[in-house]
C-alpha positions, 0 to 999 in steps of 0.5 A: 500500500505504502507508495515510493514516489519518483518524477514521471509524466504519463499523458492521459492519466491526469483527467482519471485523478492523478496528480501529473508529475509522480509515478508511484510503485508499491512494495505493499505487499510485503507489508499485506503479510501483518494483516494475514498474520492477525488473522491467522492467530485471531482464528486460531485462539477464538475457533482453533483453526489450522493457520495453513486453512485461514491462509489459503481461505483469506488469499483466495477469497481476497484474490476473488475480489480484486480480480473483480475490479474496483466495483466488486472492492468498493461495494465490498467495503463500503458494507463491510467496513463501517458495520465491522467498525461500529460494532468493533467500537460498541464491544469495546465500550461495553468493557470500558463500561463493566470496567468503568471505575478502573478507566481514569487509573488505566488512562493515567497508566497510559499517560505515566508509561509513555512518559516513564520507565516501565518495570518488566510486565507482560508484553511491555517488559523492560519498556523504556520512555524511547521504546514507547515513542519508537513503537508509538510513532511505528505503530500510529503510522501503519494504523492511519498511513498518515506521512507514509504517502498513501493517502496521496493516492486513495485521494488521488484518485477521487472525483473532485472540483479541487484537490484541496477540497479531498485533501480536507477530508484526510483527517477522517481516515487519521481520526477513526482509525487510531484516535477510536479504534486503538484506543478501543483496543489499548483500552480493551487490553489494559482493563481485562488485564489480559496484557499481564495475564497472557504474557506468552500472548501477541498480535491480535491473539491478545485482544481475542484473548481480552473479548473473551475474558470479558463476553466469554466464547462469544466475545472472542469469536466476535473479535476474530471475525471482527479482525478477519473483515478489517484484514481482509478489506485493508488487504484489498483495499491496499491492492486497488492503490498499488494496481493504480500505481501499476496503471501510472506506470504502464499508462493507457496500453496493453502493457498495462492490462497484462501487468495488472494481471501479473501484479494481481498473483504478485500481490497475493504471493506475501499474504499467503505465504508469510502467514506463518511467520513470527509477528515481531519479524513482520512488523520489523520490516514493515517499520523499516519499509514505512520509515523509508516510505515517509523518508521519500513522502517528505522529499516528495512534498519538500520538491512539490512545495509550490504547488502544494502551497499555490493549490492551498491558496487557490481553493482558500482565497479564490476557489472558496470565496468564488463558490461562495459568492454563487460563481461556478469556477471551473474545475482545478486539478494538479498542476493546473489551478490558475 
């Protein structure tokens, strides 16, 4: 999912969203085989399933429906997504609320921890004040993408009278994913205790372990699946971005059909076949390739400055106030706002 940016012009792709002057080429898939990782083991602590049977089960039904286009991903997610994710968040309220006189010591723990030494316990043994903000800042960037680049091109490609007007809306994904839904999980995790008392637990077993501490049998089936659809729909949500960069890369051609093709199989190959791997392994690479992601993010936005600055201008102080005073101004896109 995560985009490295390099400068390229490919004529005709502009008018179908995209910003003119970077191509972008994915290494996503590697980091797809964390999402695969969750929930092979969430699967397997709520219903004891082979993780070799969840494997094969998420890649065949994800390469179903990538292969079906942008449509099928789309209608896929917009059902799936939002009801996943209320739900998700009204099961952990409900422990927030069969714990409510242990949240304000377990916020102040949130706080004490990030800024102090912790002694060893459980999963956070030996914690120090920099292994806090180190994993704190990894995590935060792969929950929301937020810097990584990513959401250059879940914006791009979306129909719109001026790019400022899209890019206004990127807070939203930032906001529900880790302001919400970790903080639901952190919080989960903290009041069950379930951190301290699984210590031998990690990755998504440990908030399945902490559903069913709290809902019993049915609270960790509900989070497996709950895990499975939020895998399942960011793995095929990350693949329509890296086919889209495919697309930049080949332009309108035949080329561009038959990569597509190829990626499709090359994309899957990570999920499927690191299903196995050690959690601690996946999410070290995955934090070396965001690092990078964000290094070049950065000399992208650093090199693209004007631009980025005139478009904030142009919707703010012209296109805004235009509309605003009942004028139809005319469309803008990159490159191209007067």
């Amino acid at each position: 999912m995560r985009p490295i940016l390099c400068h390229a012009q490919r004529p005709g792709l502009v008018e179908r969203g995209f910003p003119a002057g970077h191509c972008l080429f994915h290494l996503g898939p590697w980091t797809c085989s964390v999402q695969t990782e969750s929930v092979v083991g969430a699967l397997r602590e709520a219903f004891g399933i082979d993780p070799l049977w969840s494997a094969a089960f998420l890649g065949l039904t994800c390469f179903v429906t990538i292969f079906g286009g942008l449509r099928r991903i789309s209608a896929v997610m917009e059902r799936a997504v939002p009801i996943m994710a209320l739900l998700y968040i009204l099961g952990g309220l409900a422990i927030l609320v069969q714990h409510l006189p242990q949240v304000p010591a377990t916020l102040e723990l949130i706080v004490r921890s990030a800024f102090t030494p912790m002694a060893g316990v459980g999963g956070f043994a030996g914690a120090t004040v920099k292994d806090a903000k180190r994993y704190g800042i990894a995590r935060g960037l792969y929950s929301n993408d937020a810097g990584t680049g990513y959401g250059i091109i879940a914006h791009a490609t979306a129909r719109t009278d001026h790019p400022v007007r899209q890019a206004s809306w990127g807070w939203g994904e930032v906001f529900l994913d880790t302001i919400v839904v970790c903080s639901v999980t952190a919080l989960s995790l903290l009041l069950t205790n379930s951190y301290i008392d699984y210590p031998g637990v990690d990755s998504a077993r440990l908030t399945t372990v902490a559903f069913r501490i709290s809902f019993g049998a049915w609270g960790a089936w509900f989070m497996a699946i709950a895990i499975t659809v939020f895998a399942w729909t960011t793995i095929i949500g990350m693949y329509y971005s890296c086919e889209k960069s495919v697309n930049y890369a080949f332009g309108d051609t035949r080329r561009n059909r038959r990569a597509t093709k190829v990626y499709m199989i090359y994309y899957m190959i990570p999920c499927v076949v690191l299903y196995n791997a050690k959690a601690d392994a996946l999410w070290a690479m995955t934090d070396i390739l965001s690092a990078i992601y964000v290094m070049i993010t950065i000399l992208f936005i650093v090199t693209q400055r004007k631009e980025i600055f005139r478009l904030f201008n142009d919707f703010w102080f012209r296109f805004l106030p235009a509309q605003e005073r009942g004028k139809n101004p005319p469309v803008v896109a990159y490159g191209t706002g007067r």
